[in-house]
Backbone as a chain_set.jsonl record, in Angstrom:
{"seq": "XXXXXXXXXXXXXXXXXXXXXXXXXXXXXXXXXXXXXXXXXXXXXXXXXXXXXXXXXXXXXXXXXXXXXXXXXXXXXXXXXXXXXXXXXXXXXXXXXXXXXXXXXXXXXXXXXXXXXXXXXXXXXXXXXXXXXXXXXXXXXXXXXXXXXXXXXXXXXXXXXXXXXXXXXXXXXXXXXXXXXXX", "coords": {"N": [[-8.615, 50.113, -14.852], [-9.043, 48.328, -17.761], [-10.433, 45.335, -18.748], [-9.544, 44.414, -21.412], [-7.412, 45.989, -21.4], [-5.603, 44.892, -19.52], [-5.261, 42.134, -20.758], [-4.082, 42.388, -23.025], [-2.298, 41.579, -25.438], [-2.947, 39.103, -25.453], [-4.385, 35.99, -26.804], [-7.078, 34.084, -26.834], [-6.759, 31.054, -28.723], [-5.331, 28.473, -29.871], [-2.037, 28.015, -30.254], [-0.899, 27.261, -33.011], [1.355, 27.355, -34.346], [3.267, 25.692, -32.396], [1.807, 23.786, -32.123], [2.342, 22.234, -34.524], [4.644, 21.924, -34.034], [5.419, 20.383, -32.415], [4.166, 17.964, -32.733], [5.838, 17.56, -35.272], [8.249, 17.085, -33.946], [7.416, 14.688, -32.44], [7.669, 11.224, -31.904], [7.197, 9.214, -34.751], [4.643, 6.728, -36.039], [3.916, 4.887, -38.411], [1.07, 3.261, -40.177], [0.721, 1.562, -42.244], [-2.281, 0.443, -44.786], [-3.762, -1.835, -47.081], [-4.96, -3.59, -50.14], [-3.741, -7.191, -50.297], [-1.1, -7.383, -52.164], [-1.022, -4.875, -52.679], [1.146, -2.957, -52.366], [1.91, -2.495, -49.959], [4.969, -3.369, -48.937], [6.712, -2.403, -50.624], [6.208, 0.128, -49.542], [6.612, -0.104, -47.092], [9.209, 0.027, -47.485], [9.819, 2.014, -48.874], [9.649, 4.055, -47.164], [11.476, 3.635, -44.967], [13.827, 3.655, -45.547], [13.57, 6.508, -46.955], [13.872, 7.799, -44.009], [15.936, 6.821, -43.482], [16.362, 4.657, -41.629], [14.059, 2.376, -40.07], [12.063, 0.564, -37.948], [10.08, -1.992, -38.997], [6.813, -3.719, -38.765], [5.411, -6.835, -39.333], [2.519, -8.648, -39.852], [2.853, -10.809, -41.441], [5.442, -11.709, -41.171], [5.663, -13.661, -39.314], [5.01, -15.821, -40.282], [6.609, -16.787, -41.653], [9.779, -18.731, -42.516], [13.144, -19.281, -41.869], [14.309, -19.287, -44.238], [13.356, -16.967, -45.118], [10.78, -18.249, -46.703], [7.373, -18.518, -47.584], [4.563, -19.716, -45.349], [1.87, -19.853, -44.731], [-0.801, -20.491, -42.275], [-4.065, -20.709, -41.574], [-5.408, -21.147, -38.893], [-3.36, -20.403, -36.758], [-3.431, -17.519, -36.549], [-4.339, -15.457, -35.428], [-2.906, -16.008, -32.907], [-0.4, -14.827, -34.607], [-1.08, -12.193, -34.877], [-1.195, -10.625, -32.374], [1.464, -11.888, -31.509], [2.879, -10.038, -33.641], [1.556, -7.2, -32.655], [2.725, -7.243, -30.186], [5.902, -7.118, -30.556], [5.562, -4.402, -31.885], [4.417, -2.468, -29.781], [6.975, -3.571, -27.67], [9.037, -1.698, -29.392], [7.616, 0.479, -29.538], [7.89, 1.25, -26.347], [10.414, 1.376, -26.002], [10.638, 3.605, -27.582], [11.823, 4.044, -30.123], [12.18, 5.307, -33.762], [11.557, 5.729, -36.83], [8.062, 3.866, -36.5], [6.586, 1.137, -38.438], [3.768, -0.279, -39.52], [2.958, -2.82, -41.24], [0.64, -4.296, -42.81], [-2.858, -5.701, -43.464], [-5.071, -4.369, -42.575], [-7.649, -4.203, -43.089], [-10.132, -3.474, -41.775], [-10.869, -0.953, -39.785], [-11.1, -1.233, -36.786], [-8.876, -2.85, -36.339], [-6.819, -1.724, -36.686], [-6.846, -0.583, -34.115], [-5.285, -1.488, -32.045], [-2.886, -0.999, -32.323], [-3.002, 2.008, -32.891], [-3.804, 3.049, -30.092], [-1.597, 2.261, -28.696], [0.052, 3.758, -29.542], [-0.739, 5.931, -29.352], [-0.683, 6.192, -26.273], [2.05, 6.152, -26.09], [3.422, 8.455, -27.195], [3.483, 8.82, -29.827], [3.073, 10.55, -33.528], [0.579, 9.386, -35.431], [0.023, 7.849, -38.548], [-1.483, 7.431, -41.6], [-1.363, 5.201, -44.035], [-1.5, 4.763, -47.549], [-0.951, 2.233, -50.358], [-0.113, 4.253, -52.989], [-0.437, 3.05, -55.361], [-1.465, 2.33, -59.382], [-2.861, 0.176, -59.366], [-4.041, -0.7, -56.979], [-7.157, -1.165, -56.574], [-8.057, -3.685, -58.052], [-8.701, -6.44, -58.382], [-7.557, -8.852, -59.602], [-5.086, -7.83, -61.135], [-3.732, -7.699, -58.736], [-4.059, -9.865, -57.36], [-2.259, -11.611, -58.747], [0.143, -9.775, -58.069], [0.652, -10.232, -55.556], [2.541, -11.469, -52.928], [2.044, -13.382, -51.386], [0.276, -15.869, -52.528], [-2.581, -14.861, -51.995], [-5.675, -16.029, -51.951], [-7.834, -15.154, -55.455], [-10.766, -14.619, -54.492], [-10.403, -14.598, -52.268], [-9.207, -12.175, -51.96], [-11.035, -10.291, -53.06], [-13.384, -10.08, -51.257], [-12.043, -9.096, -49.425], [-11.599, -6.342, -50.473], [-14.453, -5.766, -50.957], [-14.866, -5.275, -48.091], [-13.361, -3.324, -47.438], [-12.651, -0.917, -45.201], [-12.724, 2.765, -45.215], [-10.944, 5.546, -43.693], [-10.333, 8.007, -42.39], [-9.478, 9.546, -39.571], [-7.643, 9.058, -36.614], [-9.791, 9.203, -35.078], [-11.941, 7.794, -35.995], [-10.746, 5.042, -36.161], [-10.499, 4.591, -33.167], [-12.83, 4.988, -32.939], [-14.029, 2.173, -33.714], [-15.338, -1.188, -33.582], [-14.606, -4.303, -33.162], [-16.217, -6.989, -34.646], [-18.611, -9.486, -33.126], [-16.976, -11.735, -32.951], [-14.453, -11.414, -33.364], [-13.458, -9.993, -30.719], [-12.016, -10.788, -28.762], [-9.508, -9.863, -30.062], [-8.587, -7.606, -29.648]], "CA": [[-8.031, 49.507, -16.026], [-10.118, 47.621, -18.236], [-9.746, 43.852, -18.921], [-8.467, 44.444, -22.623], [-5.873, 46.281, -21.193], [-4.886, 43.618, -18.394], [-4.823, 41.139, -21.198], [-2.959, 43.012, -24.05], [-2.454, 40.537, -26.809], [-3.133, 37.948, -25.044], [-4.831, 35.59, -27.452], [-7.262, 32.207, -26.408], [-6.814, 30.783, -29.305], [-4.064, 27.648, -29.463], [-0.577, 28.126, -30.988], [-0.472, 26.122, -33.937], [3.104, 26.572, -34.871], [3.882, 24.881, -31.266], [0.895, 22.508, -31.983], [2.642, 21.601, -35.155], [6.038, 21.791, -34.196], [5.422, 18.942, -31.247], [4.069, 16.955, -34.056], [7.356, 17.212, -35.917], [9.397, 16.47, -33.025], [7.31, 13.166, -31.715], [8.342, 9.989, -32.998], [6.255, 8.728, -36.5], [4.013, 5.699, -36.391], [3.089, 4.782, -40.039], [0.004, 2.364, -40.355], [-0.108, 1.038, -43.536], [-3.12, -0.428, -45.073], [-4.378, -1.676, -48.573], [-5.523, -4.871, -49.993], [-2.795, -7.85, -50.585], [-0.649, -7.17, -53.621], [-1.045, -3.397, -53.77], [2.333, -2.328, -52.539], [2.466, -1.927, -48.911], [5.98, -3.673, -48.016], [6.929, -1.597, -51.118], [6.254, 1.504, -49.43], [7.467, 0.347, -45.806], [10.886, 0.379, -47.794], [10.668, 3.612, -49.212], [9.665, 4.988, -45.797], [12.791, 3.532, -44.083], [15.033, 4.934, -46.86], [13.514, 8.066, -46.711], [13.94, 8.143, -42.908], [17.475, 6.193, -43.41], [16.376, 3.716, -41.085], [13.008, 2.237, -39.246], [11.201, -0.67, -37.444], [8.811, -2.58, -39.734], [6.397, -4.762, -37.917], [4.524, -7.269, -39.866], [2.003, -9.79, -39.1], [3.365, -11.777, -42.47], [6.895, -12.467, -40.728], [5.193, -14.907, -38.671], [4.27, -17.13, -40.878], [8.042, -16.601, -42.365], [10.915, -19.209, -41.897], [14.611, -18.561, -41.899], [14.745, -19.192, -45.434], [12.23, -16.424, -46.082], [9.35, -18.708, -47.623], [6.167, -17.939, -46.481], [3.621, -20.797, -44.927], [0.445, -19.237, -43.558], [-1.852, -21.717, -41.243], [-5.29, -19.545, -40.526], [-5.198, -21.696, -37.268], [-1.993, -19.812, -36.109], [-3.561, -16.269, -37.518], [-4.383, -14.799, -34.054], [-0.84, -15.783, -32.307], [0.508, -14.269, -35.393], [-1.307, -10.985, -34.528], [-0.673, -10.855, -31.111], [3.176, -11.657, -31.611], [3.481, -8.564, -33.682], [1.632, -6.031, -31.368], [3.511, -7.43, -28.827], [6.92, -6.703, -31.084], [5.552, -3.085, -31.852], [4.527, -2.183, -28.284], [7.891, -3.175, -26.996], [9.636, -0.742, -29.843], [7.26, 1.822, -28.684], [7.964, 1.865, -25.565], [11.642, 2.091, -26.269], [10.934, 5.105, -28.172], [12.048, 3.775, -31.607], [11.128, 5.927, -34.995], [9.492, 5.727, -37.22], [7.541, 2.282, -36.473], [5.868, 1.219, -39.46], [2.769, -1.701, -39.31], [2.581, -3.412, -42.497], [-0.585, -4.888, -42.273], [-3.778, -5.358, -44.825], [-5.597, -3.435, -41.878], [-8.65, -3.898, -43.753], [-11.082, -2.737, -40.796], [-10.612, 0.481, -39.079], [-10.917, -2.014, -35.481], [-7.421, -4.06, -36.758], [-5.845, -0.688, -36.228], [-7.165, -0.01, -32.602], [-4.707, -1.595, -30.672], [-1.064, -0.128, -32.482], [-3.273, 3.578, -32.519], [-3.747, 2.909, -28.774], [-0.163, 1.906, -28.204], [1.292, 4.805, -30.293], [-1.114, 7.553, -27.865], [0.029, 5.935, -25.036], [3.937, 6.409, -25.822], [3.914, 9.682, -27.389], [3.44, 8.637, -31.526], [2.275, 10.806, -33.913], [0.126, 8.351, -36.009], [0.161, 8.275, -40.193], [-2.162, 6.055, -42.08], [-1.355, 5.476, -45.313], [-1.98, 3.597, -48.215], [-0.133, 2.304, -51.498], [-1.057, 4.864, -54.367], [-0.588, 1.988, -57.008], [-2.747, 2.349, -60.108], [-3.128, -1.832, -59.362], [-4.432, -0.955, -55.546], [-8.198, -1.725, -56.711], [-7.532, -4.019, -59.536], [-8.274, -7.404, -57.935], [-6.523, -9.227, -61.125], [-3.419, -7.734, -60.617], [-2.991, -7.828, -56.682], [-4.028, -11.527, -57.083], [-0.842, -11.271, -59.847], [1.301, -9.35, -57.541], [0.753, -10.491, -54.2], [3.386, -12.29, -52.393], [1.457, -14.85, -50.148], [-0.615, -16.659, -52.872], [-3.552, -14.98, -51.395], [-6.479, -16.735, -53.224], [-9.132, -14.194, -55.492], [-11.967, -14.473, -53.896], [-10.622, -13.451, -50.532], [-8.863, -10.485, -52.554], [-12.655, -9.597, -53.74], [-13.981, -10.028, -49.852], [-11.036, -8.01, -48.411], [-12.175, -5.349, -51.361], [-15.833, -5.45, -50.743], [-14.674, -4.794, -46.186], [-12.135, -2.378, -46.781], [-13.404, 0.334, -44.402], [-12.286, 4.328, -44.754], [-9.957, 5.669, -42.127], [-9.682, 9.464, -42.22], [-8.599, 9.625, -38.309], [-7.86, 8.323, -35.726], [-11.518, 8.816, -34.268], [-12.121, 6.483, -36.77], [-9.938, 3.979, -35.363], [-10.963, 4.904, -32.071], [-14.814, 4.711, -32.314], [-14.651, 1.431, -33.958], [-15.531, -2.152, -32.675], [-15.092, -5.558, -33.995], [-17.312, -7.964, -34.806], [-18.448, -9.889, -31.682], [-16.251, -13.138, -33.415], [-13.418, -11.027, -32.583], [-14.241, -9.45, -29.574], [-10.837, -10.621, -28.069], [-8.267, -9.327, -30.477], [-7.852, -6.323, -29.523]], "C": [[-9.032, 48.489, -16.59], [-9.568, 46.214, -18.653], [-8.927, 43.699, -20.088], [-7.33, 45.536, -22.373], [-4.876, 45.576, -20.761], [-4.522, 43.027, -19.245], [-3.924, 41.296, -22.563], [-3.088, 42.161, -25.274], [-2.252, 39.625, -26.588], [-4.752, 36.944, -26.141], [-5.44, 33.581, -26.43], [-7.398, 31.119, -27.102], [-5.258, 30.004, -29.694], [-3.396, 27.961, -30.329], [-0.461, 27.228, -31.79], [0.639, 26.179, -34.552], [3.409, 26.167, -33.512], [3.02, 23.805, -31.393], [1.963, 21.762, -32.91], [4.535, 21.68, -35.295], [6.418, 20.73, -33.177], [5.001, 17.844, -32.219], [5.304, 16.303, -34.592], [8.256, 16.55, -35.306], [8.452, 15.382, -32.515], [7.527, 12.418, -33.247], [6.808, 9.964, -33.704], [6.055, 7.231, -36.061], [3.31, 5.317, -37.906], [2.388, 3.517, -39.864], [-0.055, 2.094, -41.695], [-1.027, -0.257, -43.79], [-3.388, -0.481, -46.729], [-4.464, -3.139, -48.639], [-4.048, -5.989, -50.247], [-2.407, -7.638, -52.072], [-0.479, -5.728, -54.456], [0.08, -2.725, -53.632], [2.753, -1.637, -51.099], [3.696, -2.321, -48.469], [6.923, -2.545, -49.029], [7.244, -0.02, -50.384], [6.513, 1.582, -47.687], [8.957, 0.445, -45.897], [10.876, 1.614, -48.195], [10.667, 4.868, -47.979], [11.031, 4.856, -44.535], [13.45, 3.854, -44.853], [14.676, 6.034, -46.654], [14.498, 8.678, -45.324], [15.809, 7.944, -42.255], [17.295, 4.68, -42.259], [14.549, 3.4, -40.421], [12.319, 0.938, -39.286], [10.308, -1.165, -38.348], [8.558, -3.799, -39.14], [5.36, -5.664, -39.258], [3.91, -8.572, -39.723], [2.586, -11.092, -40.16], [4.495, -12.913, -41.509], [6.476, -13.59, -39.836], [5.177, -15.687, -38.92], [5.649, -17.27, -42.319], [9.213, -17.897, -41.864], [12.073, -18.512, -42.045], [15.026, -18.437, -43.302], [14.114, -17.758, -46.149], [11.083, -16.591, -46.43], [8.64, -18.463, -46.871], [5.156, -19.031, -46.49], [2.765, -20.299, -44.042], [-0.736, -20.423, -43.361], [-2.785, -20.45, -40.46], [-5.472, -20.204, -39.131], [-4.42, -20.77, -36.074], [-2.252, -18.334, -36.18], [-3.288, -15.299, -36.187], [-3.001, -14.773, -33.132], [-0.653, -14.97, -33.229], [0.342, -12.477, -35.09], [-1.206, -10.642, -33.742], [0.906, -10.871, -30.616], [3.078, -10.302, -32.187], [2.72, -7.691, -33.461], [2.342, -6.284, -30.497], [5.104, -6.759, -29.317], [6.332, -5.121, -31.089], [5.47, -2.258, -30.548], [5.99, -2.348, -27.763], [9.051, -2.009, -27.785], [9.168, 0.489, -29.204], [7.925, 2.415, -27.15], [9.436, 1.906, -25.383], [11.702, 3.086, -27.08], [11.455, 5.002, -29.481], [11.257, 4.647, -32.935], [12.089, 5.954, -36.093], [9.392, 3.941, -36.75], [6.791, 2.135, -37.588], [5.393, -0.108, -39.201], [2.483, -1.764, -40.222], [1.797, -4.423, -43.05], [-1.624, -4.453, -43.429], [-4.352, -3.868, -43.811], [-7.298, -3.171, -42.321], [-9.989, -3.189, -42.965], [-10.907, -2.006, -40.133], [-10.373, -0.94, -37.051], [-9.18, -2.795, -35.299], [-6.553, -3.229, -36.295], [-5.57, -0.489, -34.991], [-6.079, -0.019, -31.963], [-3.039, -0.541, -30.866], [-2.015, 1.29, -32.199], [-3.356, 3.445, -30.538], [-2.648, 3.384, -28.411], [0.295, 3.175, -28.488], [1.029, 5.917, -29.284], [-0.34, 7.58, -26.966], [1.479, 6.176, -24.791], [3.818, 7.235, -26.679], [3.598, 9.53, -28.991], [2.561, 9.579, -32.3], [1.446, 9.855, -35.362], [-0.613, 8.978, -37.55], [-0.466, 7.208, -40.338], [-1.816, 6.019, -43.313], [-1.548, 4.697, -46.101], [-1.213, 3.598, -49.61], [-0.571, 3.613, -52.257], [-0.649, 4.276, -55.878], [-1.451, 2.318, -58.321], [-3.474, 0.531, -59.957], [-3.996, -1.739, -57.899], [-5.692, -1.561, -55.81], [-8.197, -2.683, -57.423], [-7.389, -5.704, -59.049], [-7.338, -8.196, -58.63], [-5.258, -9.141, -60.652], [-3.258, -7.657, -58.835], [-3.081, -8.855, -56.779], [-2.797, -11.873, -57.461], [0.429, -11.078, -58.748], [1.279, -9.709, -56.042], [1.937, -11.332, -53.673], [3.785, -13.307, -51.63], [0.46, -15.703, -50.777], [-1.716, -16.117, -52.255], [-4.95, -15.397, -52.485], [-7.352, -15.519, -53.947], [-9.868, -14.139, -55.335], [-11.873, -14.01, -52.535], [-9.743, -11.812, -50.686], [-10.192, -9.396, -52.575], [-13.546, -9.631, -52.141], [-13.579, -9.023, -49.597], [-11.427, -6.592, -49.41], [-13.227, -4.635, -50.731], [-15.627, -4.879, -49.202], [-13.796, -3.642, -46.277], [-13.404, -1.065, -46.86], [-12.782, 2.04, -44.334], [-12.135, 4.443, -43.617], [-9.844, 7.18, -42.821], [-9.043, 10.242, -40.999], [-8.038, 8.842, -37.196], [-9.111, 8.094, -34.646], [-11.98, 7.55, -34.92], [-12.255, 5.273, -36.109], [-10.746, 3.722, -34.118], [-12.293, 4.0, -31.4], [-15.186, 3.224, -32.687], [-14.57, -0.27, -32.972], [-15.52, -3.129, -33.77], [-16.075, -6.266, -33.784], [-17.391, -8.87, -33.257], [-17.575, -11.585, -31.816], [-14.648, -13.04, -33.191], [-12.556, -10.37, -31.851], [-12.522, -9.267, -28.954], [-9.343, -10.697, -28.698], [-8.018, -8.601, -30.502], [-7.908, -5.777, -28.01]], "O": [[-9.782, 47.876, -15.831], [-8.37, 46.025, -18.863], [-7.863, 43.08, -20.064], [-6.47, 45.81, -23.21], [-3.727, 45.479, -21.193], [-3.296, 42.931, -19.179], [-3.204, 40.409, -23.023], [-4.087, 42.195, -25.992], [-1.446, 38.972, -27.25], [-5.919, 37.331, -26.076], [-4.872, 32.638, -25.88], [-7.978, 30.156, -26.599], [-4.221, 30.657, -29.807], [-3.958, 28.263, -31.381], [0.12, 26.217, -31.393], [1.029, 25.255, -35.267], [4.567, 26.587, -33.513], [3.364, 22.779, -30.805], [2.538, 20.792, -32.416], [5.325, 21.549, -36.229], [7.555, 20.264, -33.098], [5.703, 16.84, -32.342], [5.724, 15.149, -34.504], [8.964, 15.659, -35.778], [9.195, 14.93, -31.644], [7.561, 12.598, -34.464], [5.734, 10.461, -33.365], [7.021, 6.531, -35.757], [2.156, 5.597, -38.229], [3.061, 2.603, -39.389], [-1.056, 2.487, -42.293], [-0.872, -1.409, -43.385], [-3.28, 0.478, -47.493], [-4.199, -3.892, -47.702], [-3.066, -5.267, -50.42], [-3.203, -7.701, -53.008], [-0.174, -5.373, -55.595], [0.335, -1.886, -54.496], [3.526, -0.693, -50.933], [3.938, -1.731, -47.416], [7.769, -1.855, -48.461], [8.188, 0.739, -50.606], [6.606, 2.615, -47.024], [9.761, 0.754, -45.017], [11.823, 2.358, -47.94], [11.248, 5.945, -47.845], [11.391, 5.614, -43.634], [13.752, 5.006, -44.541], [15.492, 6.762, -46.088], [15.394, 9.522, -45.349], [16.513, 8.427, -41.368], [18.156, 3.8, -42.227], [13.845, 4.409, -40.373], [12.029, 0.314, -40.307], [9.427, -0.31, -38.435], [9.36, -4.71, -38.929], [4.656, -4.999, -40.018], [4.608, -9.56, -39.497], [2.733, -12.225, -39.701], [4.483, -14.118, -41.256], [7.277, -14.522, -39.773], [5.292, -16.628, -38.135], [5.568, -17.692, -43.473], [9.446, -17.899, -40.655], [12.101, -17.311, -42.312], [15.921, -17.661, -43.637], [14.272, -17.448, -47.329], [10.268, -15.678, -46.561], [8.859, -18.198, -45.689], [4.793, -19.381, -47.613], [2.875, -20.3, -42.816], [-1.352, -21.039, -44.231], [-2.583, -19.698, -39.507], [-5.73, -19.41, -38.226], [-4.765, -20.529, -34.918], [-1.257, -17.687, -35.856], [-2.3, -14.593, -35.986], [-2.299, -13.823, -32.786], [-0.723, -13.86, -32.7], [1.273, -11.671, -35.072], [-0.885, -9.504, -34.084], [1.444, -10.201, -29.734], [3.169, -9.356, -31.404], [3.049, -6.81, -34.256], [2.699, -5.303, -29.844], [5.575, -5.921, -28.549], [6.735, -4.511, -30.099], [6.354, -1.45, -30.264], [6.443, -1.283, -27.343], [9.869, -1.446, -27.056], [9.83, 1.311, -28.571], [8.31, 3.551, -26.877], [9.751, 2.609, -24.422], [12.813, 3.533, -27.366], [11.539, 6.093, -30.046], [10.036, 4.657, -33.093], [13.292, 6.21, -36.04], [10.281, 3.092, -36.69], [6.173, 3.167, -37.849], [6.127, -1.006, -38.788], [1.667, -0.918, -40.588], [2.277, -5.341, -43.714], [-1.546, -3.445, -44.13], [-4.16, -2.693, -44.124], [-7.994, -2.217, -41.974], [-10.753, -2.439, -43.573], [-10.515, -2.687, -39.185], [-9.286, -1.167, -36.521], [-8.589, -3.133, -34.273], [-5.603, -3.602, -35.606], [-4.434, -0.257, -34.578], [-5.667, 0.966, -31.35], [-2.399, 0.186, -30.106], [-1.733, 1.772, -31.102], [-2.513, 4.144, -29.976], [-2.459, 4.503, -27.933], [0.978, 3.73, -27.626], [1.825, 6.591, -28.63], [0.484, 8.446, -26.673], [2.03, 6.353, -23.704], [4.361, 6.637, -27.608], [3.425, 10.68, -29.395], [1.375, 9.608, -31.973], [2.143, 9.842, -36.377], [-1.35, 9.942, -37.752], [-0.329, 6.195, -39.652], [-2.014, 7.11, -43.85], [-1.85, 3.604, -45.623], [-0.837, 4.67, -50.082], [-1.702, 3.961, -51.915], [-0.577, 4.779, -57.0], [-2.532, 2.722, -57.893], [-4.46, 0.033, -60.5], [-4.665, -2.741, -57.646], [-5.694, -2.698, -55.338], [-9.219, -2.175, -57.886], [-6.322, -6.296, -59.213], [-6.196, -8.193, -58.172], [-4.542, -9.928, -60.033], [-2.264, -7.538, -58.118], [-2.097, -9.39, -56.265], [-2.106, -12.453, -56.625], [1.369, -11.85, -58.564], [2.221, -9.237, -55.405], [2.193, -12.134, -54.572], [4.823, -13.875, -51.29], [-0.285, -16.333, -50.026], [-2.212, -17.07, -51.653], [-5.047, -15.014, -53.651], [-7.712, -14.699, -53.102], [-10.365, -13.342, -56.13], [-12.664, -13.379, -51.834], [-9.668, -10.82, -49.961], [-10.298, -8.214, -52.25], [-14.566, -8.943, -52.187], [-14.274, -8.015, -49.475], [-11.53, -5.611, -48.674], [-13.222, -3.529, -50.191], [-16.311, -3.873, -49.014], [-13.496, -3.011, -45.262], [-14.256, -0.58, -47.603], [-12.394, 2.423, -43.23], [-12.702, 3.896, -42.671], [-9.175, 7.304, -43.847], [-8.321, 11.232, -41.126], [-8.283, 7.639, -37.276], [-9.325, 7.238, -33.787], [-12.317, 6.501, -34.369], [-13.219, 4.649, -35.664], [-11.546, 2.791, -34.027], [-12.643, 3.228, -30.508], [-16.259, 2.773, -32.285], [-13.906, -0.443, -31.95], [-16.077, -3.049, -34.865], [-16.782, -6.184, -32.78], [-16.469, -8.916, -32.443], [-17.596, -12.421, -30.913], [-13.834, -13.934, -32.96], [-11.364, -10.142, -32.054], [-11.917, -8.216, -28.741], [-8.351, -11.257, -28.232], [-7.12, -8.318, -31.295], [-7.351, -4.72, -27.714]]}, "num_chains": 1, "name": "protein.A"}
């Protein structure tokens, strides 16, 4: 008997409707990134409506009181980032979906640690970004932002924002050696 008999239609070539039907069924991590003012808390609401419900982590709420108002101290910046991975990690590992990180994200490294987290507990991980016509448009994000962020660190965070097409991306990258130990 010859081996293409033994193996019949036996194919070594992976099943991509089971690749992409494990996809479907793991829980959703959404990463959003874009610069301040372009419309990401915007679009972590239309993703929990869509979904009818879901976690939104954001490093903002930190620097949030009970009233709402928002008082950001760059002193405090690092706790603030730190508290919410620590909040997303423990959703993860209760299995919560979708999680959504509403975050500028401006450096592919900022991402590392939630893409980490999400591997590690099963997530399939979405990056996404406003599609505003205002997203580039320092002017108006300075306009529409919601934390006073000043324009000149609009026009920084511009000039750094780094392309993300995977999570290798993510993966391969490294921060600066200034902040070595935030992630």
């Amino acid at each position: 008997m010859s081996l293409e008999e033994l193996m019949g239609n036996l194919s070594l070539r992976p099943n991509n409707r089971h690749r992409g039907r494990r996809r479907r069924d793991r829980p959703k991590l959404f990463i959003l990134r874009g610069l301040p003012g372009s419309g990401k808390s915007t679009l972590a609401r239309q993703i929990r409506n869509e979904f009818g419900s879901a976690e939104i982590f954001s490093t903002d709420d930190f620097f949030r009181d009970e009233s709402g108002r928002y008082h950001f101290k760059a002193r405090e910046l690092r706790e603030a980032h730190e508290w919410n991975k620590e909040r997303a990690k423990e959703a993860m590992e209760e299995g919560l979906n979708p999680i959504i990180i509403d975050n500028t994200n401006i450096h592919a490294w900022e991402m590392k640690p939630y893409v980490r987290m999400g591997l590690d507990n099963g997530y399939y991980i979405i990056f996404k970004e406003p599609e505003t016509s205002w997203k580039n448009d320092i002017h108006r994000l300075h306009r529409k932002t919601q934390n006073g962020v000043p324009l000149d660190k609009i026009a920084r965070m511009k000039e750094d924002f780094e392309p993300v097409s995977s999570i290798y991306d993510v993966l391969d990258s490294e921060p600066p050696s200034r902040f070595s130990s935030w992630h």
